[in-house]
C-alpha positions, 0 to 999 in steps of 0.5 A: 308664106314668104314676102319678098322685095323686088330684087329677091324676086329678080334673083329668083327669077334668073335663079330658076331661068339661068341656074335651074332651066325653066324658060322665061317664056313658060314662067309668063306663060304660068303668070298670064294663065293664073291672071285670068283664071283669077279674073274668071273668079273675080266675074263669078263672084261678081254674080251682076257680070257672069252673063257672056255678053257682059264679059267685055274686059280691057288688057293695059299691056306695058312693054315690059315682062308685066305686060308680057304676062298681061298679054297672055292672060288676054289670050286665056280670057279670050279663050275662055269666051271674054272679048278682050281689047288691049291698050298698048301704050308703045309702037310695036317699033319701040318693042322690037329695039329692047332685045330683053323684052323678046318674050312679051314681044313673041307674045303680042305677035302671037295675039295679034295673029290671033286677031284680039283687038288693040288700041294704042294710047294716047292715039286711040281715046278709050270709051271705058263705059263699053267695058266690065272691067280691066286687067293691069299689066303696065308696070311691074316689080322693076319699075322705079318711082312715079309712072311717066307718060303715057302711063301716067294718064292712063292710070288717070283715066282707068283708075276715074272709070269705076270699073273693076281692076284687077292688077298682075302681081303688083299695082302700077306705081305702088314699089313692091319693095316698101309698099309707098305709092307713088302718084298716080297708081292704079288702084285695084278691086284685086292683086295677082300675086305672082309666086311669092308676096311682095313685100309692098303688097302687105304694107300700107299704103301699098296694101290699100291701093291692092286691094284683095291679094291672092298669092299664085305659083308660076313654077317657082318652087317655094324651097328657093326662096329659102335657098336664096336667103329669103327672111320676111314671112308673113303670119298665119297659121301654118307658119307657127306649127311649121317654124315654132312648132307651136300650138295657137291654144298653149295647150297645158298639161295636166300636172302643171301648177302656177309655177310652171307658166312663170312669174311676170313683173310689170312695172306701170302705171302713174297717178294720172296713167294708172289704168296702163299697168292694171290693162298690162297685167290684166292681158298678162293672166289672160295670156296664162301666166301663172303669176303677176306682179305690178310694182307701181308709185307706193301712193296708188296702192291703195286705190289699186288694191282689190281692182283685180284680186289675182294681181299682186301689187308691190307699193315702191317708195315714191315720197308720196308722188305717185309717180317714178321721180322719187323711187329707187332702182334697187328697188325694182333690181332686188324685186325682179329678181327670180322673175321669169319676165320683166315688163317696163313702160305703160303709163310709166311718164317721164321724170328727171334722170329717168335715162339712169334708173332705166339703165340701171334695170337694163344692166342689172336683171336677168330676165328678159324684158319687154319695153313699152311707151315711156322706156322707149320714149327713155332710149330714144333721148338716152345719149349713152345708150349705144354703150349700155352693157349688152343683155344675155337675156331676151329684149323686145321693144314694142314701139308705134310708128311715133316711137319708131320715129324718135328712136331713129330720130326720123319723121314718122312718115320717113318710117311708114314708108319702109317699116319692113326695112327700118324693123329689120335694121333696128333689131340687127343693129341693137340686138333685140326683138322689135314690134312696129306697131300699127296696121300690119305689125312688123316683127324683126328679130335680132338676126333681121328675120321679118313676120308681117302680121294681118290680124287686126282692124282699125277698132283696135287704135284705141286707148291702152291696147298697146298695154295689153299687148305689152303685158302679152308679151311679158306671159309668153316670154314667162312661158319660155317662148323664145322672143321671137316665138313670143313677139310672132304669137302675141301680135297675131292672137292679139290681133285676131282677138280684136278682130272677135271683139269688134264682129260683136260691135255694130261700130268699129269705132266702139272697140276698147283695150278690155273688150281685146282681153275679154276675148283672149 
């Protein structure tokens, strides 16, 4: 399913208008029909409205084409048996004067002549209590920024009214492009997706203001939107047999042995981190490599040994620290050698001149290679890392919203406000696969194509899920997936695995990193 910005979806439309001949006004008449077959829905779900005389639902119409597509969903509700008022918020003068906006004014013409009741705010006061609920057609994909007056109170008031909204194509105030809310915006029971996703929708804070999204076609056909270059899907199911041409189960066949689904280095874990590289390798098997081995600090071998029998452990000279300070990067070289996957970071920590033993493992293996937490936490304040010599072999970087932070040197929040457009740029600039971590985990790949991932639930912010992750990684790039292949699946099985974790729980809040390997 493809996810676009609001300037893809603007050229998109005057493709299919200018190019293809589809008229505007049958494009909003598709829209405002698919808006109120999805407010009809919404009362049958809603078992307490289904009665006729409770059908009493209010249009918010803006005089742009959102309010155009409102103003025909209006015609359809009432067509349908709804008593349907609409709220304009400009004299119908102010419409006549913008020579673009015709199809929504042909629009209001045809509804008012048809005789559906209006008010115009702020002049008429609304009594909310009269109604059921409320269709959302102020403010759409082009609009810019915090919404001005007269808007701006009327989202107030219908947003304070607790009645159930339901917004066409993207809530007033949210920005379809990066998902930011801007104050004040609608916030919706339902969101009416019109043709494709906007990108907004699927990020926070945007996916919260929308509330429950449905995707509807308008007449746009979908093979457009690859023809105009569209590069953010989002994941689900079908995407991974129709782009990848895989299998969610890995199917394995019968003459297959150890050695045929790889050989996976982690390299993890101090004494105060130990657990990291045991979860890391741990998700590794379960993800069904058929061989890890986790190098770590000589001085935890023996409290490690036996804690996960399959593991093979690999004691590196430390000086009796038990932590990375004192050991030597040849070390780690020689022993990634002929490994089908490297993974560096969990509970690596941080040490003196950890920038050029990590670079020296950078430039010298072959294999690709997955880093987490410290390694990340190591290019960021790497000065030189712009110079380190290019990798013919896969690389992804799996940062959280923090790391992301430090490796563009920004604040967190500057990244949770476009983490679509900061994946996308980091991985073309870098030439590596990049994981955003969080709700709705962002893959971008080094082409800058985007997958949006929604598996997962809050239980998973939990202590070492990232580790699990990581070590999921490194088994499917030591299967031969693709990067990219690898980034895409692991973040989804990874996320739908916590999602059968957590429906056993009577708490969200329970949820541990182990209990998302159990359920792999």
């Amino acid at each position: 399913m493809y996810i676009v910005t609001a300037e893809e979806m603007r050229n998109l439309d005057h493709h299919v208008i200018d190019v293809i001949g589809i008229s505007a006004i049958v494009l909003m008449e598709n829209a405002g029909r698919a808006v109120a077959h999805e407010v009809q829905a919404f009362c049958e779900r809603k078992s307490y409205r289904v009665q006729a005389e409770q059908r009493r639902w209010l249009v918010l119409v803006g005089k742009g084409n959102n309010g155009g597509d409102g103003l025909v969903a209006a015609r359809h509700l009432s067509e349908a048996g709804f008593e349907v008022t609409l709220v304009l918020t400009e004299v119908l003068a102010e419409w006549t004067d913008v020579t673009w906006k015709t199809d929504a004014l042909l629009q209001l013409e045809i509804v008012i002549r048809l005789g559906i009741p209006t008010l115009l705010y702020p002049l008429q006061s609304i009594d909310w209590q009269r109604y059921d609920g409320i269709v959302d057609g102020l403010l759409g994909t082009g609009n810019k920024g915090a919404p001005r007056e007269p808007y701006a109170s009327l989202i107030d008031e219908a947003n304070a009214s607790g009645l159930p909204i339901v917004a066409i194509d993207i809530p007033s105030g949210l920005d379809a492009s990066t998902g930011a809310v801007y104050e004040p915006c609608i916030h919706a029971s339902l969101t009416v997706a019109l043709a494709f996703l906007k990108c907004g929708l699927v990020q926070y804070p945007g996916a919260e203001a929308a509330g429950a999204v449905v995707v509807r076609p308008i007449g746009i056909p979908e093979r457009y939107a690859k023809q105009q270059g569209i590069q953010t899907f989002l994941l689900h199911e079908p995407l991974f047999k129709e782009r990848f041409d895989l299998d969610l189960t890995l199917p394995r066949k019968a003459d297959s042995n150890k050695g045929t689904y790889g050989h996976v280095l982690i390299v993890a874990g101090t004494r105060h981190m130990s657990g990291a590289g045991l979860l890391c390798s741990n998700a590794a098997l379960h993800t069904g490599c058929g061989l890890v081995s986790w190098a770590l600090p000589r001085k935890l071998l023996e409290p490690m040994m036996g804690r996960m029998p399959e593991i093979m452990l690999h004691g590196i000279a430390d000086k009796d620290r038990g932590d990375w300070a004192e050991t030597s990067s040849d070390e780690l070289i020689q022993l990634a050698d002929k490994k089908a996957a490297l993974v560096i970071g969990p509970g690596l920590g941080r040490f003196p001149q950890d920038d050029v033993w990590l670079r020296a493992i950078w430039e010298e293996t072959r294999c690709p290679l997955v880093l987490d937490a410290d390694a990340l936490n190591i290019i960021a304040d790497a000065t030189d890392f712009a110079s380190w010599q290019s990798r013919d072999t896969a690389v992804i970087l799996t940062p959280h919203p923090g790391e992301m932070a430090r490796l563009l040197d920004v604040s967190v929040h500057d990244v949770q406000r476009d983490r679509i457009g900061h994946a996308r740029r980091y991985a073309l600039q870098h030439g590596v696969t990049l994981v955003l971590k969080g709700t709705r985990t962002v893959c971008a790949n080094p082409e800058g194509v985007v997958y949006v991932n929604t598996t997962g639930n809050p239980g998973m912010a939990t202590a070492g899920a990232g580790d699990v992750l990581a070590g999921m990684l490194g088994s499917l790039l030591a299967q031969n997936l693709t990067a990219e292949q690898a980034a895409c699946l692991v973040v989804y099985l990874h996320g739908a695995a916590g999602d059968r974790a957590v429906a056993k729980r009577h708490s969200t809040g329970s949820l541990i990193a182990s209990d998302i390997t159990a359920e792999l």
